[in-house]
N, C-alpha and C positions, 0 to 999 in steps of 0.2 A: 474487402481487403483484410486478409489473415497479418496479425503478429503476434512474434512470442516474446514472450516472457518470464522471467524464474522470480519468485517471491514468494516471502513467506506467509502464511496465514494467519490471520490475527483472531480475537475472542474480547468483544468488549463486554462486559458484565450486563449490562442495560441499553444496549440498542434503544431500544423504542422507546427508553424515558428520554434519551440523548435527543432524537426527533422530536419528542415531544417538547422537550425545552425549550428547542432552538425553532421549530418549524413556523412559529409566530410571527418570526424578524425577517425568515430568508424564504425566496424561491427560487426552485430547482428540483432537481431529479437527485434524491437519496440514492445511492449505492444500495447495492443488497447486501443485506447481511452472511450470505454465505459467502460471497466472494469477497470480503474486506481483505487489506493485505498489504505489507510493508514490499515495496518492490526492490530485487536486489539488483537484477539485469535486467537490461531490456534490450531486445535481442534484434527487435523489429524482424525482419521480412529479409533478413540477410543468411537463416537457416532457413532448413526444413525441420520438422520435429526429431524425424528418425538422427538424423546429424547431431542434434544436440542432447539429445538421449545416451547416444552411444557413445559422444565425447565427454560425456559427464556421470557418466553411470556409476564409475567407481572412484568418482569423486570423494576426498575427507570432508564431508560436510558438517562444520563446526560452526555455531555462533553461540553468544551465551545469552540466557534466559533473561528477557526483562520486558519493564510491564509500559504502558500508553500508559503517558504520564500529564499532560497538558496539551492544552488547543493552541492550534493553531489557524491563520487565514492568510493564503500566495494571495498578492492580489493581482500580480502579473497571470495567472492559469484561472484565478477566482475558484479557488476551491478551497471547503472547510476542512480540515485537516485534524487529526489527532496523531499526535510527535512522541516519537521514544529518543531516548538518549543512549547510544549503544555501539561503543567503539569496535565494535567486534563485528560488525554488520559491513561495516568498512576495509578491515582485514579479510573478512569472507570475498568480497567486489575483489579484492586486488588480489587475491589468490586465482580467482575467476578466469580473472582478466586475462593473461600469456594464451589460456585454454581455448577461450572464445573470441579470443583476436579484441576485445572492448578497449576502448581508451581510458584515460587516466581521468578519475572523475574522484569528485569528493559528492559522495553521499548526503541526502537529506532526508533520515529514515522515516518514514510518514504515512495515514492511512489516511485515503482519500473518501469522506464521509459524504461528501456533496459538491456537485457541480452549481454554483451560484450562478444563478440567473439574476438577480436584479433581490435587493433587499425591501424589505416591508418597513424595518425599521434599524436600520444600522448601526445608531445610538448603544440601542439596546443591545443586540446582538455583542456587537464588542465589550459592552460591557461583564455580559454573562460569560464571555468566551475570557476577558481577563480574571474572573474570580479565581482568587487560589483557591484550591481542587483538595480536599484532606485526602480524599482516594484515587485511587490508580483509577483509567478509566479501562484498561486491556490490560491482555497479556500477548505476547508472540507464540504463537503453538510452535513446540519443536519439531519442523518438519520445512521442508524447500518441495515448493511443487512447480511446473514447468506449465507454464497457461498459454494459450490463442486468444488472444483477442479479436473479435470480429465487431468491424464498426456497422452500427447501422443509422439508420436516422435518429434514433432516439439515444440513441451512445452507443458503450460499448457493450457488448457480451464477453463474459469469460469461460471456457472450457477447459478444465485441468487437463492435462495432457498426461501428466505421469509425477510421480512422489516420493519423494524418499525422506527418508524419518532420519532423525538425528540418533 
C-alpha cells in the first residue's frame, strides 16, 4: 500500500548518542536517520504523486526556522517522539489545506524516533526523557519534500518523491 506525504526534514545533532541512551529501557524498530521528519500533510492514497506535484509546485512555501526542543512519548500510537514548538508549521497546514482539499486539524509538530514495542524498563526511560535538556536536540532543514510511504511487515519505508527548498 503506497501513501503520500509532505514533511519536512529534520537534523538531530547526535542520533546514535540519543539511541544509545534510550536503547537500555525501550524495544522497538529505531527510524532511520535519513528519513527523520516533522510531518506537515498526510495526503494518504487520495493523490497520485503527479497530482500533488503539479498542485503544489508553485506553492509560497514558508515556515520559520526552529530547533527539537524536548522529548516526548504518545502512548495512544506508543511512539518516542522528539517536539518542536512552531506556530508557523500550523499556518503552513492551513494555507495547504483549500489546495489539497485536507480538513481542519491542529497540528502536533513531532519527530517519530521509535516505534515502542514493550519497555525494558519504563521507570527509567521516563525519567531520562523528563530531564531538562540544556541543548536543542535538532533543527528542521529548510526544505518540504513530498514522500511515499510503502508499508511492509517490518514498517514503513520512505521514498522522496520531489523537494523544494525554502
Amino acid at each position: 500500500m503506497h501513501r503520500l506525504f509532505l514533511a519536512i526534514p529534520v537534523h538531530l545533532y547526535d542520533y546514535p548518542k540519543i539511541r544509545d541512551d534510550f536503547d537500555p529501557f525501550l524495544e522497538g524498530r529505531w527510524r532511520e536517520e535519513e528519513t527523520l521528519h516533522v510531518t506537515i500533510a498526510f495526503l494518504g492514497k487520495r493523490f497520485d504523486a503527479g497530482k500533488v506535484i503539479e498542485t503544489v509546485d508553485a506553492f509560497p512555501w514558508s515556515f520559520d526556522p526552529s530547533l527539537l526542543g524536548r522529548w516526548d512519548y504518545f502512548t495512544q500510537s506508543r511512539v518516542f517522539v522528539a517536539t518542536t514548538h512552531n506556530p508557523s508549521l500550523q499556518t503552513l497546514y492551513e494555507r495547504l489545506s483549500p489546495l489539497l482539499e485536507l480538513e481542519n486539524a491542529l497540528l502536533n509538530p513531532h519527530v517519530t524516533l521509535m516505534r515502542v514495542k514493550r519497555f525494558n524498563n519504563a521507570e527509567e526511560f521516563f525519567r531520562r526523557m523528563n530531564e531538562p535538556s540544556l541543548d536543542a536536540l535538532g533543527y528542521l532543514k529548510p526544505k518540504v519534500i513530498l514522500y511515499r510511504s510503502i508499508l511492509h511487515p517490518y514498517g514503513a519505508e520512505y521514498q522522496p518523491l520531489k523537494e523544494w527548498q525554502l
